[in-house]
C-alpha distance (Angstrom), angle and dihedral (degrees) to the residues before:
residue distance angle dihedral
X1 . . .
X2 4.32 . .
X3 4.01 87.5 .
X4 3.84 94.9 50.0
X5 4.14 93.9 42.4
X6 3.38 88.1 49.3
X7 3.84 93.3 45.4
X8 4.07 89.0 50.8
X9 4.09 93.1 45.4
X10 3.92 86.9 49.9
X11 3.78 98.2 44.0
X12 3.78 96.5 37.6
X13 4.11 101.4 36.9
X14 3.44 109.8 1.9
X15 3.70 110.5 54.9
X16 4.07 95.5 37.2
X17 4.16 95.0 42.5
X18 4.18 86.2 108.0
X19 4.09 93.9 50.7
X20 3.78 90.9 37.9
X21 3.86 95.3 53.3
X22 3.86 96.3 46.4
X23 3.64 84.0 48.9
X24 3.73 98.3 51.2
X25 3.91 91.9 37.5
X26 4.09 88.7 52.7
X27 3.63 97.1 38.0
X28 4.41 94.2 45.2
X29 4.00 88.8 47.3
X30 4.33 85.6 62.0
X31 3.83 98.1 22.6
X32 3.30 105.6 22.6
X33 4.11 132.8 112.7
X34 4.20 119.9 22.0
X35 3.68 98.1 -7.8
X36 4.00 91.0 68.0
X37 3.72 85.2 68.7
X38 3.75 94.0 53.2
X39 3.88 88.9 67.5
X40 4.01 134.2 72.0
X41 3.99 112.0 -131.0
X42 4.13 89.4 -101.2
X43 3.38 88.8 45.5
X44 3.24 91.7 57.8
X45 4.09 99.0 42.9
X46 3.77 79.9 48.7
X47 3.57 90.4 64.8
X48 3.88 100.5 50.0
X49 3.55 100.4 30.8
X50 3.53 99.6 38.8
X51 4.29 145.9 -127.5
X52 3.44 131.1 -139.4
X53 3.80 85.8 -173.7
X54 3.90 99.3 85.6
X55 3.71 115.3 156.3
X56 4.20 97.7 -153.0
X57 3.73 97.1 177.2
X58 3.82 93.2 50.8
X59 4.30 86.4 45.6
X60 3.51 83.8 58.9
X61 4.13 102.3 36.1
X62 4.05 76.8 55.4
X63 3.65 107.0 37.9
X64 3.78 109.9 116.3
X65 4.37 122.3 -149.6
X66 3.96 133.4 -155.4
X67 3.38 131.6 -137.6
X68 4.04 117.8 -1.6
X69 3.70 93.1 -18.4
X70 3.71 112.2 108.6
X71 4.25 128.4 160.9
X72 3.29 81.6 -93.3
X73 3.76 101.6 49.1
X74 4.57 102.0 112.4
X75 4.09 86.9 -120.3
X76 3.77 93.3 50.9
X77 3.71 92.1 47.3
X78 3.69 93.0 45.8
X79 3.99 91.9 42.9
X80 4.00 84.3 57.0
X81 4.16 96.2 42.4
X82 4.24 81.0 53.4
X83 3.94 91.3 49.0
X84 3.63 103.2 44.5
X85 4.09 87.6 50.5
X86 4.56 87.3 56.8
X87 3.63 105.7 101.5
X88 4.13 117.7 -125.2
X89 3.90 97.6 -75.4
X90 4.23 94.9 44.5
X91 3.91 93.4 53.4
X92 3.84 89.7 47.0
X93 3.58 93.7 44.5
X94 3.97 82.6 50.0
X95 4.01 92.4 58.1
């Protein structure tokens, strides 16, 4: 029982702690703080693994704005005209 906790806290902590660490550090310094708590967990894993399965007209039936931008607002509309126009790779890139 020793040998195979041991075995589990070296495979599973232990021998990754250098990859993890520069993963963490990179990923906090862009993700990191407030902004965490805007996402779900699969939203999340989403972003850094990756979907192919966006929905872009339901992103933008949900999106919320601030202040006197609305979905009607000109800019809005226009920023959504632009966005639905980027192929695959440009709207991912975007998120």
């Amino acid at each position: 029982k020793e040998f195979v906790q041991a075995y589990l806290q070296y495979v599973f902590s232990d021998a990754v702690q250098e990859q993890y660490s520069a993963f963490s550090s990179g990923f906090l310094k862009v993700c990191g703080g407030e902004i965490l708590s805007l996402f779900q967990p699969s939203e999340l894993m989403a972003m850094v693994v990756g979907n192919n399965n966006y929905n872009w007209e339901e992103m933008e039936k949900n999106a919320s704005y601030k202040g006197e931008f609305s979905a009607s607002h000109p800019t809005v509309k226009m920023f959504w005209e632009v966005f639905h126009e980027f192929p695959l790779e440009k709207k991912k890139q975007f998120l």
